[in-house]
N, C-alpha and C positions, 0 to 999 in steps of 0.2 A: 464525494466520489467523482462525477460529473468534471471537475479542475482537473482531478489524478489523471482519469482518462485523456482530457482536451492535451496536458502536457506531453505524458508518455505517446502521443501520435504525433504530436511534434516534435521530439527528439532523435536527432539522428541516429543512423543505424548501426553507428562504431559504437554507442553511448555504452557506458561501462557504468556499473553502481547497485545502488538495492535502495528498496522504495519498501517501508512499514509502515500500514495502515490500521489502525486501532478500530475494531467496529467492536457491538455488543456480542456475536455470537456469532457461527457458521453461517446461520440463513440468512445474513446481514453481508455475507461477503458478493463483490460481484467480478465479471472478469476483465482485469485489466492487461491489456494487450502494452507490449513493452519488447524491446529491443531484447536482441538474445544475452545480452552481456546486463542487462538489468533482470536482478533478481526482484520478487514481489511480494512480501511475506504479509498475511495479515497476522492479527495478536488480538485474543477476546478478552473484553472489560467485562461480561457480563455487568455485576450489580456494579462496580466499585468506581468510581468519579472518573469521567474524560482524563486521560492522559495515566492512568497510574498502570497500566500493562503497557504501557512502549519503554523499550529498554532506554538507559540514561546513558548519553554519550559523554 
């Protein structure tokens, strides 16, 4: 989470897009500050393996 943050305060302030972060649960999310035109969605894995709740591009 620490990277997420370092980029989204480097990216400028026209920046357009959406950033999804897979954590285990609510109390796992933290807040990342981001350009108005970037949305920040998180998505909970609880039990089930790294990566199986981020939707597939």
């Amino acid at each position: 989470m620490p990277a997420i943050r370092r980029c989204t305060r480097a990216m400028d302030a026209a920046a357009v897009g959406s950033i999804v972060v897979e954590v285990m649960d609510a109390a796992h999310e933290l807040t990342i500050h981001a350009p108005a035109g970037v949305v920040v969605e998180f998505v909970h894995c609880g039990d089930r393996a790294s990566g199986a709740a981020l939707p597939h591009a």
